[in-house]
N, C-alpha and C positions, 0 to 999 in steps of 0.2 A: 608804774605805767598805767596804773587803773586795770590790770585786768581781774576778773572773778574766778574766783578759784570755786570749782564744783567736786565734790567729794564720790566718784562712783565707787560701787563694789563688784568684785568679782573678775572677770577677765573681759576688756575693752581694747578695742583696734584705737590705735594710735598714729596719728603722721609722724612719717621718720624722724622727722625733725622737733617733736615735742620730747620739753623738759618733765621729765614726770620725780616728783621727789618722794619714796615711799617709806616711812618707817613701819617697825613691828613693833610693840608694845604695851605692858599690859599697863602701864599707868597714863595721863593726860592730866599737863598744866595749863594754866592759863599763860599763852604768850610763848611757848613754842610750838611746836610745831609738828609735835609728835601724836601719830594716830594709835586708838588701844586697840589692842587684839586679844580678848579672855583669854586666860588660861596658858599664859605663856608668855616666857620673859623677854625680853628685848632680846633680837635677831638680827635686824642688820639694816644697813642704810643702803639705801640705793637712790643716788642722785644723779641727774642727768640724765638719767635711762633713755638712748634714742633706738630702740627693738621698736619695729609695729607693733609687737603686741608685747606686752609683762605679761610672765606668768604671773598668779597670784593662789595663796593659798587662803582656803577659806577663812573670812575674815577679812584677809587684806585689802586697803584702797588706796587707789594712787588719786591723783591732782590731774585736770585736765583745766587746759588755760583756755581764757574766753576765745579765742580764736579758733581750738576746735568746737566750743562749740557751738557758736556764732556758726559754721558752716555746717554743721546739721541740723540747726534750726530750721537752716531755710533749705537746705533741702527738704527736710520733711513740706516744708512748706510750698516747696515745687509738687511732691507727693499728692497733697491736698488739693491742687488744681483741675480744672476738668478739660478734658480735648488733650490733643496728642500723645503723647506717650503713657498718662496716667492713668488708663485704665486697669487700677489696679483688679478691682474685683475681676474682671476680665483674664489680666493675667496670672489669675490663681489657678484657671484653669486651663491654661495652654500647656500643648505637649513638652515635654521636656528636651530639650538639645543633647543634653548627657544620655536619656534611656537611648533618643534614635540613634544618636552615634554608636553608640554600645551596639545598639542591633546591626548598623551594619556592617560591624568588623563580624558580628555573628554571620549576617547572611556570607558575607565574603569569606568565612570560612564553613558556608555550608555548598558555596559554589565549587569554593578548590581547598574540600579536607584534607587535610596537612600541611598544607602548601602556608597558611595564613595564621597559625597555632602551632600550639605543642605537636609533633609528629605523633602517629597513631604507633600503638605500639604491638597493633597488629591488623590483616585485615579484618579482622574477629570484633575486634572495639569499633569499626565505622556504622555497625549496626545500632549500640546503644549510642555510642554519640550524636549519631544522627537524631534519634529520637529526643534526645536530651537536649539538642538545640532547639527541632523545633517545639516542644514542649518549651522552653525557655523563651521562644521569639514569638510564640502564642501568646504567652501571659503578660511581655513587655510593652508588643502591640498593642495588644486590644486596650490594654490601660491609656495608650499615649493614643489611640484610634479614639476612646470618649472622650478622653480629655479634649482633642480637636473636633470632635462636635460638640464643646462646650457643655459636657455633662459629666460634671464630677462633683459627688459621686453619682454614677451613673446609675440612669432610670431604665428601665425593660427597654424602651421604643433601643435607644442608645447601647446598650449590651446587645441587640438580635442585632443592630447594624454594623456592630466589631464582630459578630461574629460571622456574620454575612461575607464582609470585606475580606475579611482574614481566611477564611474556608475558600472561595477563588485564588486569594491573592498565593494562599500555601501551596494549590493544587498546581499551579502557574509556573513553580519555580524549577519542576522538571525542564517545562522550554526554555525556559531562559538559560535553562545550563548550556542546552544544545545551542542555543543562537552562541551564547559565549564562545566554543568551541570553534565553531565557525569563525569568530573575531581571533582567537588566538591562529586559528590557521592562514588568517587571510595576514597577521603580524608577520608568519613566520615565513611565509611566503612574499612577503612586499618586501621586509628588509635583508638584505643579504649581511647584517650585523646581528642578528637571531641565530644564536647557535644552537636554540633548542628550545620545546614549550616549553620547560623547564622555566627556563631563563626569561621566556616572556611572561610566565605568571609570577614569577617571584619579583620580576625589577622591571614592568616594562608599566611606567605611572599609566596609561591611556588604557588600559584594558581595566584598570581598577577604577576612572572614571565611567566606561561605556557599561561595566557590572553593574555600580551602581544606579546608572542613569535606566539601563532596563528593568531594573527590577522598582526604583520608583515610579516608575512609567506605567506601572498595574496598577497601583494606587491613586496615579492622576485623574482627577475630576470624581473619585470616589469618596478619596476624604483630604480637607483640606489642610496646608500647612504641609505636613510629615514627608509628602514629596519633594516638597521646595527644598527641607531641610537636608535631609536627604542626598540627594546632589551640591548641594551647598557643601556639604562635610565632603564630598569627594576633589569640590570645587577647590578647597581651603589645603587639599595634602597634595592635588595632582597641578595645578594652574591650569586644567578645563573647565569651561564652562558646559556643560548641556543641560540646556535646559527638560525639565521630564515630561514636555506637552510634546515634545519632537518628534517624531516618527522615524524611523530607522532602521534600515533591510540590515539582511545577514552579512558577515564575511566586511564586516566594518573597521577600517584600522587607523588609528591617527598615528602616526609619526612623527616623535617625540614631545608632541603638545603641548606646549606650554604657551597659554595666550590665545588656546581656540575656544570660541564661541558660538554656542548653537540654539539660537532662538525657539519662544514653543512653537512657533507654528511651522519650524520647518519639516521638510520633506524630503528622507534623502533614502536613496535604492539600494539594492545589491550591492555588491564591490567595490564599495567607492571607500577613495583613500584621501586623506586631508593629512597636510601638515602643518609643523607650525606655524600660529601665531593667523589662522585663516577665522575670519569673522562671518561666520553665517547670519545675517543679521536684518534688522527695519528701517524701509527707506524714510518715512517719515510719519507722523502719527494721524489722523483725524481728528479733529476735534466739532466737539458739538456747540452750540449756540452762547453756550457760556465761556465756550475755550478754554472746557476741561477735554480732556484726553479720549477717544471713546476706545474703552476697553474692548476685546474680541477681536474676531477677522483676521483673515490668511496676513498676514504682514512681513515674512518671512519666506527665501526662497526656497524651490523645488531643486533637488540636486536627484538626476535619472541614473540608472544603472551605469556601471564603469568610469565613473568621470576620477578624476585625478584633481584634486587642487595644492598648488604648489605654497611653500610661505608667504605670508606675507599678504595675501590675498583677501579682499572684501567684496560680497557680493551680497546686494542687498533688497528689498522690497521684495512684498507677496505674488505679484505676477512676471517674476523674474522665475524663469527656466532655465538650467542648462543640461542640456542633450544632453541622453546617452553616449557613455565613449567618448567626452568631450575630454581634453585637457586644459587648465585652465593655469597661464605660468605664476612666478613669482611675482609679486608685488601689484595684481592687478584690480583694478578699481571699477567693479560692473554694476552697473542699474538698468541691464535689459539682457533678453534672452539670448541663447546660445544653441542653435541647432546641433544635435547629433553630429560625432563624429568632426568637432570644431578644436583647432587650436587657437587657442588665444592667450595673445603675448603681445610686452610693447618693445617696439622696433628699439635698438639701443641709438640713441643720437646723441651726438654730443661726448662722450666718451671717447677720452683720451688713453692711449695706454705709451708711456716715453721713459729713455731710461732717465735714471738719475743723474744729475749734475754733481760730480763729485766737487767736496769742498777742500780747499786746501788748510790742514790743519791749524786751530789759534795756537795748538802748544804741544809738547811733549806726549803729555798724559793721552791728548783727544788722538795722537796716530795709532795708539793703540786698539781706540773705541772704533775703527775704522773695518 
């Protein structure tokens, strides 16, 4: 079929579906096909091999057919281009997604020790562990902190600004514990299926979103990236979205959340409760003279102390309010304000409710299904 047979050494990723034919041996003729290996007799034939990856013992090479590598030529060749994705140099120094994840299963189990790790095996151990995390979530930062201002390895100006960040950002995490508590309180008190904080901190997905969205929320517009990511990784286990520009009072609780959306420039008060699948969101963009996007500005709405939003619900653009105390029901579609103390609901029209027309059986079997 013409293709080129290239001889690699050592251990190579492979597509499933590649034929790899590997001998071991210490002799080589002309006209088979056997490769030598010093110091050691003939070992064993492996043909067909479809593993992603052969082991290989030092010495060993397998065969890779011009079709793999025809598609890493030109990847690499994509690699080599400039503009969109290819900045490699660039991405040598971006934070890591594995460290910040890492950190915040750390932070979230420096919010609810025990609760999120191994159990303490006394109250005697929460003193050094505690230490030992943040000691741990000190050094992980500040690394993935230069890295996100593009300085690795990092120079003076770049170390005093991780540690700057990091010194507020640690002193910081006493309030957010308490705002937490408030959120577990305000869970445990909205749903009457809470049988205990217990149970809301170990299984209740929306409190492990709003954790972490408060505590990337001290980072936001300090250092860039690490926030987004951040909520992202909470975005990716819970199906919340909050974004960490948001702003967001005490005693905050979503109910059962999966599919809500919380823009950065929203604004939302004291005790207010959202369920699912509600969209805090931007009515439409601005654009400037070239009809690019203009980034910035309130675009997102205000949500006032006590308001309630039901599922289903979208409400959208920067100078969109809704009053304190308002309730807002299921499935509702707003682009303007809401005074205080407002129910708003759509009238049900059209809704039928009728019994069913019983069918008379085609056969034996179907009276049973009946």
């Amino acid at each position: 079929m013409g293709r080129r047979l290239i001889l690699l050494h050592g251990r190579q990723p492979l597509a499933a579906a590649s034929k790899v034919k590997l001998l071991i041996n210490t002799g080589f003729k002309a006209g088979d096909h056997r490769i030598p290996q010093a110091g050691k007799p003939f070992q064993r034939l492996l043909s067909y091999h479809s593993s992603p990856f052969v082991h290989q013992e030092p010495g060993a090479y397998f065969v890779m057919d011009s079709t793999n590598r025809d598609a890493v030529e030109e990847l690499l060749q994509t690699y080599g281009e400039t503009g969109g994705i290819n900045y490699l140099a660039a991405a040598a120094t971006l934070p890591s997604r594995l460290a910040i994840e890492a950190a915040c299963a750390e932070l979230m189990s420096l919010m609810f020790p025990g609760f999120r790790s191994e159990a303490l095996l006394s109250s005697g151990d929460l003193v050094d562990t505690t230490r030992t995390r943040i000691r741990n979530l000190h050094a992980r930062l500040k690394t993935e902190i230069c890295r996100s201002l593009g300085k690795i390895p990092p120079d003076e100006g770049a170390e005093a600004k991780a540690e700057e960040v990091l010194s507020v950002f640690l002193k910081e995490l006493p309030l957010v514990r308490r705002l937490l508590w408030t959120d577990v309180d305000a869970a445990y008190e909205g749903d009457p299926a809470a049988g205990s904080y217990e149970e809301i901190i170990l299984a209740y997905p929306a409190l492990e979103a709003i954790a972490i969205y408060r505590m990337a929320h001290l980072l936001y517009n300090k250092v860039p990236l690490i926030p987004r990511i951040m909520t992202e990784w909470a975005h990716s286990r819970t199906g919340i979205d909050i974004h960490p520009g948001a702003q967001i009072g005490s005693h905050f609780f979503i109910d059962h959340g999966t599919g809500v959306v919380i823009g950065e420039t929203t604004e939302i008060g004291a005790r207010v409760k959202l369920y699912h699948a509600v969209t805090l969101g931007a009515r439409s963009f601005q654009k400037d003279e070239h009809g690019k996007i203009i980034k910035g500005g309130k675009r997102h709405p205000t949500v006032e102390d006590d308001v309630t939003i039901y599922p289903g619900s979208t409400i959208l653009g920067g100078e969109t309010v809704i009053g304190a105390r308002s309730t807002i029901g299921g499935n509702v579609f707003l682009v303007q304000s809401v005074p205080p103390d407002s129910l708003v609901y759509y009238e049900e029209k059209q809704l039928r409710i009728v019994p069913k027309r019983k069918k008379r059986p085609a056969t034996t079997r179907d009276e049973f299904r009946e």
